[in-house]
C-alpha positions as CSV (number, residue, x, y, z in Angstrom):
1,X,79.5,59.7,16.5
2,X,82.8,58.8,16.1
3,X,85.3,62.7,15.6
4,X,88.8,63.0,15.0
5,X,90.5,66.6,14.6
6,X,87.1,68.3,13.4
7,X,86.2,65.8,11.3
8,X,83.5,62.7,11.9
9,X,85.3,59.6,10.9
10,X,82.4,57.0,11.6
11,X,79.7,55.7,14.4
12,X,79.9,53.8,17.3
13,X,76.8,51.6,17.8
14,X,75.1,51.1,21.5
15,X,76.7,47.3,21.6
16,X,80.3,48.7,20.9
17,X,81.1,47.9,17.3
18,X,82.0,50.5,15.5
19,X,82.4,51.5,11.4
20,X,84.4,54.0,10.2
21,X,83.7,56.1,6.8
22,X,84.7,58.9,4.8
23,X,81.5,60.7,5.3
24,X,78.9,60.3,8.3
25,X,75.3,61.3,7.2
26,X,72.5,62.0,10.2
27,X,69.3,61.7,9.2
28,X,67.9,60.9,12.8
29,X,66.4,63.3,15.5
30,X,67.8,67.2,14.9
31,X,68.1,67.2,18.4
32,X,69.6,64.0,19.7
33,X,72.4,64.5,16.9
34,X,73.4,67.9,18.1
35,X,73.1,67.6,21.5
36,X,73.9,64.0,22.3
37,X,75.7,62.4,19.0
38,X,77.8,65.3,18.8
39,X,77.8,66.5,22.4
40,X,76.8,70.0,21.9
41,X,79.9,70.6,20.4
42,X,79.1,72.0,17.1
43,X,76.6,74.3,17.6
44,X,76.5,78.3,16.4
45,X,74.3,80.4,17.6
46,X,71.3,79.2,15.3
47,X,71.6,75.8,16.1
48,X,72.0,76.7,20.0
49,X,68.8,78.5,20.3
50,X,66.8,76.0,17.9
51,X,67.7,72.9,19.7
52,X,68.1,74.4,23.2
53,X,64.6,76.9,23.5
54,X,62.5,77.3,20.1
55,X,62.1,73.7,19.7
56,X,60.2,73.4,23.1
57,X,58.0,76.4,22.2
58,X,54.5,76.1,21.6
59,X,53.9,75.5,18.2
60,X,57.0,75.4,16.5
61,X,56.6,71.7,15.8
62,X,54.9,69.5,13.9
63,X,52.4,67.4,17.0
64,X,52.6,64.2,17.5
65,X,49.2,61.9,16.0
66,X,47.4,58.6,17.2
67,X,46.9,56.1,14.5
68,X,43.9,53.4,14.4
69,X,44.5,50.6,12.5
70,X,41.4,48.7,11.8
71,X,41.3,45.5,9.8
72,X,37.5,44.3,8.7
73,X,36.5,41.2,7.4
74,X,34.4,42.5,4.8
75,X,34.8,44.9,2.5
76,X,33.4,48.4,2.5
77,X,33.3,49.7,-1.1
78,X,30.8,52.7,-0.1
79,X,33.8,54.5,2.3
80,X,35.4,57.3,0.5
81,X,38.9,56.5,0.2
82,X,40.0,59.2,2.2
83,X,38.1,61.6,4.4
84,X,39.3,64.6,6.8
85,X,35.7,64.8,9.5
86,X,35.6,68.2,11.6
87,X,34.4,67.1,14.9
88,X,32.3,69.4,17.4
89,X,33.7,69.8,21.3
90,X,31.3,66.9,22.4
91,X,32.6,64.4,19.7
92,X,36.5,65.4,20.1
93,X,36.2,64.5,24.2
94,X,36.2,61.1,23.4
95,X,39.7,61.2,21.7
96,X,42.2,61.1,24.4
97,X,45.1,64.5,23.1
98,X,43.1,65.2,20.1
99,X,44.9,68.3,19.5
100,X,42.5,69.6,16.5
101,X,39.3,68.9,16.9
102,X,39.6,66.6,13.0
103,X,40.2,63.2,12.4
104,X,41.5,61.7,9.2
105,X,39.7,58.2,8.1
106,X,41.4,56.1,5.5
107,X,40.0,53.0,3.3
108,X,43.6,52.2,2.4
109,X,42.5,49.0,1.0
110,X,40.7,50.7,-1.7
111,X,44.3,51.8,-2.9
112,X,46.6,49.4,-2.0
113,X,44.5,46.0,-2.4
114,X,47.9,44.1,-1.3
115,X,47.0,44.7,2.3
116,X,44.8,42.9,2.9
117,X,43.0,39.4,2.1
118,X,40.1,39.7,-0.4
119,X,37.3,41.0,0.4
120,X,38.4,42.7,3.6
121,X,39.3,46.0,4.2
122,X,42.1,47.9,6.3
123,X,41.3,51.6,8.0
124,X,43.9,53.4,9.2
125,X,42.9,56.5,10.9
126,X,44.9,59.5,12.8
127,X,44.6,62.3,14.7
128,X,47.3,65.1,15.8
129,X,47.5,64.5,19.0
130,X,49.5,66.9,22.6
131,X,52.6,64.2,23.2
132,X,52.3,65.8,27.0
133,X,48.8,64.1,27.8
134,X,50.1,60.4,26.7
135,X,53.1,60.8,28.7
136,X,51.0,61.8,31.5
137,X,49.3,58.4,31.7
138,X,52.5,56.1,31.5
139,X,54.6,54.9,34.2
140,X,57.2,53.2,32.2
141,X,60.1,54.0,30.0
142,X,59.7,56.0,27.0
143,X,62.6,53.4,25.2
144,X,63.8,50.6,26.5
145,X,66.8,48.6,24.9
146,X,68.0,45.1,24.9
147,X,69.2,42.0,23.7
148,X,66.6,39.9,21.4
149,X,67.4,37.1,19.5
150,X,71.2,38.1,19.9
151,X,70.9,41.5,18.7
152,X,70.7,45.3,20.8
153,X,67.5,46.5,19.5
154,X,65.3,49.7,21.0
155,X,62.1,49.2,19.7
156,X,60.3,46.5,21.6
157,X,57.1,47.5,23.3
158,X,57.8,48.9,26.6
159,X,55.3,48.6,29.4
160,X,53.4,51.7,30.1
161,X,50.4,51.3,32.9
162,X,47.2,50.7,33.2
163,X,46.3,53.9,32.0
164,X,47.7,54.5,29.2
165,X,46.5,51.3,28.1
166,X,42.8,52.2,29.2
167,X,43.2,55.0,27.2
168,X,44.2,53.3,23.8
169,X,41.0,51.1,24.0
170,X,38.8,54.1,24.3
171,X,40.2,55.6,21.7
172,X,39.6,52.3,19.5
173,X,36.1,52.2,20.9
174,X,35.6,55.7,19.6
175,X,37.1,55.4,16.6
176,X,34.6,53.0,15.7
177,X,31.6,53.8,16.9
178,X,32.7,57.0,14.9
179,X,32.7,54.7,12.3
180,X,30.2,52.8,12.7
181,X,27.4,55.6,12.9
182,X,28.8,56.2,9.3
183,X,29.3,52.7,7.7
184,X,26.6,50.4,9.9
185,X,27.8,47.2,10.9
186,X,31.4,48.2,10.6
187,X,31.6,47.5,13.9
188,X,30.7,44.0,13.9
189,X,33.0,43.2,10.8
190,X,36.3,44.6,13.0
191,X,38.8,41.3,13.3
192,X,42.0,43.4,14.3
193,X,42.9,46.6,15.5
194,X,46.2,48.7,16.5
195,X,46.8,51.5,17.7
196,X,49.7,53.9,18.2
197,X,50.3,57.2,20.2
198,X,53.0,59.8,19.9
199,X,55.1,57.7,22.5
200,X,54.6,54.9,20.2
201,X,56.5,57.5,17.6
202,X,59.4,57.8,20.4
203,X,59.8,54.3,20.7
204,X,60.1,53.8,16.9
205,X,62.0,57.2,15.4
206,X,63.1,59.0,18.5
207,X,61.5,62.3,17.3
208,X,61.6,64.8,19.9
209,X,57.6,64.7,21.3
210,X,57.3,62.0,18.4
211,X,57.1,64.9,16.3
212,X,55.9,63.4,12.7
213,X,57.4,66.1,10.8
214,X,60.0,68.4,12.5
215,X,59.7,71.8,12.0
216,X,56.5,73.2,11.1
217,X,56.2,75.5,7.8
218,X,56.3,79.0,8.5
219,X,57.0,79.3,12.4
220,X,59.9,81.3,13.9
221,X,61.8,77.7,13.9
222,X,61.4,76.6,10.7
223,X,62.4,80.1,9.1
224,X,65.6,80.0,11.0
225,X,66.6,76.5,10.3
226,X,66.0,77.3,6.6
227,X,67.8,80.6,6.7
228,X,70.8,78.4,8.4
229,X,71.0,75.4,5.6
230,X,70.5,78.2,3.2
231,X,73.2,80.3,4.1
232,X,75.6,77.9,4.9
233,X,74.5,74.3,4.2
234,X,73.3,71.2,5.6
235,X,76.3,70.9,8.0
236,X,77.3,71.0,11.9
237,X,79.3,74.2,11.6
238,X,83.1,73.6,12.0
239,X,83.0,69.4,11.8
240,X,84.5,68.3,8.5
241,X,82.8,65.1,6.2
242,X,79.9,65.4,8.7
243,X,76.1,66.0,6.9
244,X,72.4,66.7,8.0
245,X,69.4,64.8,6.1
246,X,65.7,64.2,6.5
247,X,63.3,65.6,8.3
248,X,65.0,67.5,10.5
249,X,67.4,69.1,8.1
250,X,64.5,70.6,5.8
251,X,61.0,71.8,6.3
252,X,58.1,70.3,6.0
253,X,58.4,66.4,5.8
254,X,57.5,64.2,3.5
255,X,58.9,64.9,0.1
256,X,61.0,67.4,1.0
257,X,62.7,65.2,4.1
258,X,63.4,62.4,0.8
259,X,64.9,65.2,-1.3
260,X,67.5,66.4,1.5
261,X,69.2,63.0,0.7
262,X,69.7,64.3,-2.6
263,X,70.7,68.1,-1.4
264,X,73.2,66.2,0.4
265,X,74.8,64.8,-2.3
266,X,75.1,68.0,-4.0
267,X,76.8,69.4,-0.9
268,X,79.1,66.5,-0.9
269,X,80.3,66.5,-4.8
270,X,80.5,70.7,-4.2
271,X,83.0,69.7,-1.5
272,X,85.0,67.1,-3.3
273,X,85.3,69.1,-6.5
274,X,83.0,67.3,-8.3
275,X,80.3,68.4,-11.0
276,X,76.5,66.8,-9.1
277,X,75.1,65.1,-12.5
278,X,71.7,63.2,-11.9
279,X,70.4,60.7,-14.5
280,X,68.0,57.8,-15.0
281,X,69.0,54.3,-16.4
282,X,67.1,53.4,-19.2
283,X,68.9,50.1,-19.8
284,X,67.0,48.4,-16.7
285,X,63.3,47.8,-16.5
286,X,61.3,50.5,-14.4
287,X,60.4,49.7,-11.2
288,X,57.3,48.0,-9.9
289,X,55.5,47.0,-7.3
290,X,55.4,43.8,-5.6
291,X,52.4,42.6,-4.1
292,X,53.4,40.0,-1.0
293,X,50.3,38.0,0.0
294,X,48.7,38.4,3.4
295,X,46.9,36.2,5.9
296,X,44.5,33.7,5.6
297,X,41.3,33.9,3.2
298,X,38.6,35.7,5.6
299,X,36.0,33.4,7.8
300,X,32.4,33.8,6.6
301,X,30.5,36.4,8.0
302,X,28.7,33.7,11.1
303,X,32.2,32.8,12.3
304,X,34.4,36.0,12.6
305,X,37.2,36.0,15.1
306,X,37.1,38.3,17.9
307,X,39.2,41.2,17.4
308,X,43.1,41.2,18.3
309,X,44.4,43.3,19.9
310,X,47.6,44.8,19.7
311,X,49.4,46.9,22.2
C-alpha cells in the first residue's frame, strides 16, 4: 500500500509496478491489510485486539471447508438438488477435518445445465472443515509465487507431500461411496473429480485459515468489528482516501460482503460532499446469462474414461 502524509495514494504490486489513485479500496484479507499492507500502522484499539488475539480464538471465525467436485457421465435426475446429510461418528471418521459431523451434497447441474455436457451431471460437495489438520499433513509452502507465462502470479498449485495428497483421495473415495450407497452406480459413472481443502482457500484468497466467510455472526469478534464500522466507518482510523470492503469489513459473507462495495460508496460521496443517489438504467436491456459450451459430447456408457484427477 502505497501512503503519503496519512493518506493512501495507490498500490505497489509484488513485481514493482505501481498505480497511483485517488482512493485505495481493500477488499482482501482483514488481516494481511492491517498488519502487512499497512504495517500495523493504523490500528485503534479495536482493530489491535481483532487482528492481533480474537481472530485466533476458537470460534470466532467462519472454518475453512473441503469441496468435491464430481463430474458424471450420466445424468442423475432422482438427486435432490441440494441436500445437507447429518453424519454419525462412524461415517464423519472417514472425512479427514470434518469439523461438523454434516456434509452438504449438490446436483448443481440440475440448476445450472451450462456446466456440463448433456446428459451428465456435476456434484459439488463441501464440508467445514479445522484448517490446522490439513496443514498438518503438508510439507510444502502454503503460497508460492512466480513468473508464468511472463506474469507474477501466486496461485499455482504448490506441492504439498505425500500425505496430504493421500488424504484428498480418501476423502474423494468417501465422498462417493457416500454417494454411491445413495444413487447406485454413481460410482461407476464418475469421469472427473477435484478437490479442494482450506489450504487450497489460502492459495487462492489468502483468508486467514482459508476462512470462507470472515467473521462469524454473533461471536465476540464479529460484534466488535460491527460496533467499529458502525461507529466510525469502514476505514483504517487516521489514513485519509483509504476504504475497507468485502468480507472482512462486514459480517456474515455472502450478500452482505457484495453490499459493503456499496456502503463504501456511500462513505466515499459522504466524504466528498456528495448526495449517494442509486438508480437503475432502463434504457439498456437487462442482463442475462450466457451459457459458454463445455467439453466434448459424453462417451456411451461401455467406454467411459477413467476418472481425472485433479490436484
Amino acid at each position: 500500500m502505497l501512503v503519503e502524509d496519512d493518506r493512501a495514494v495507490g498500490v505497489r504490486l509484488s513485481d514493482g509496478r505501481e498505480f497511483r489513485a485517488d482512493i485505495v479500496v481493500s477488499a482482501c484479507d482483514g488481516r494481511t491489510t492491517m498488519l502487512e499492507l499497512l504495517k500495523g500502522r493504523y490500528l485503534n484499539k479495536t482493530y489491535e485486539r481483532l487482528y492481533t488475539r480474537t481472530i485466533d480464538e476458537p470460534g470466532m471465525l467462519y472454518p475453512g471447508y473441503v469441496s468435491v467436485f464430481l463430474g458424471l457421465g450420466r445424468p442423475f435426475p432422482q438427486g435432490e438438488p441440494c441436500t445437507t446429510y447429518l453424519l454419525d461418528e462412524e461415517e464423519a471418521a472417514s472425512f479427514a477435518g470434518m469439523g461438523h459431523p454434516s456434509m452438504n451434497v449438490q446436483f448443481r447441474s440440475a440448476h445450472y445445465p451450462e456446466l456440463s455436457p448433456r446428459d451428465t451431471s456435476v456434484v459439488f460437495v463441501t464440508y467445514f472443515s479445522d484448517t490446522g489438520v490439513w496443514r498438518e499433513l503438508t510439507d510444502g509452502p502454503e503460497q508460492h509465487s512466480r513468473v508464468h507465462k511472463g506474469e507474477e502470479v501466486h496461485t499455482l498449485a504448490v506441492r504439498r507431500g505425500p500425505a496430504y495428497y493421500a488424504a484428498k483421495r480418501q476423502v474423494q473415495r468417501a465422498v462417493t461411496e457416500f454417494l454411491d450407497r445413495r444413487f447406485p452406480g454413481l460410482a461407476e459413472s464418475v469421469v472427473a473429480r477435484d478437490t479442494g481443502t482450506p489450504l487450497t482457500q489460502v492459495r487462492y484468497t489468502g483468508n486467514h485459515n482459508g476462512t470462507i466467510a470472515g467473521w462469524l455472526p454473533f461471536m465476540d469478534g464479529a460484534e466488535t468489528l460491527e460496533k467499529e464500522v458502525n461507529r466510525n466507518g469502514p476505514v483504517a482510523p487516521g489514513l485519509k482516501d483509504f476504504y475497507l470492503s468485502g468480507t472482512w469489513s462486514t459480517i456474515g459473507g455472502l450478500i452482505r460482503a457484495a453490499a459493503a462495495g456499496r456502503h463504501v460508496t456511500q462513505f466515499i460521496c459522504r466524504d466528498d460532499g456528495v448526495e449517494f443517489t442509486a438508480d437503475i438504467d432502463r434504457t439498456q436491456p437487462p442482463p442475462t446469462q450466457i451459457v459458454i459450451p463445455v467439453g466434448l459430447p459424453p462417451a456411451p456408457d461401455s467406454t467411459v474414461p477413467q476418472p481425472k484427477e485433479h490436484e
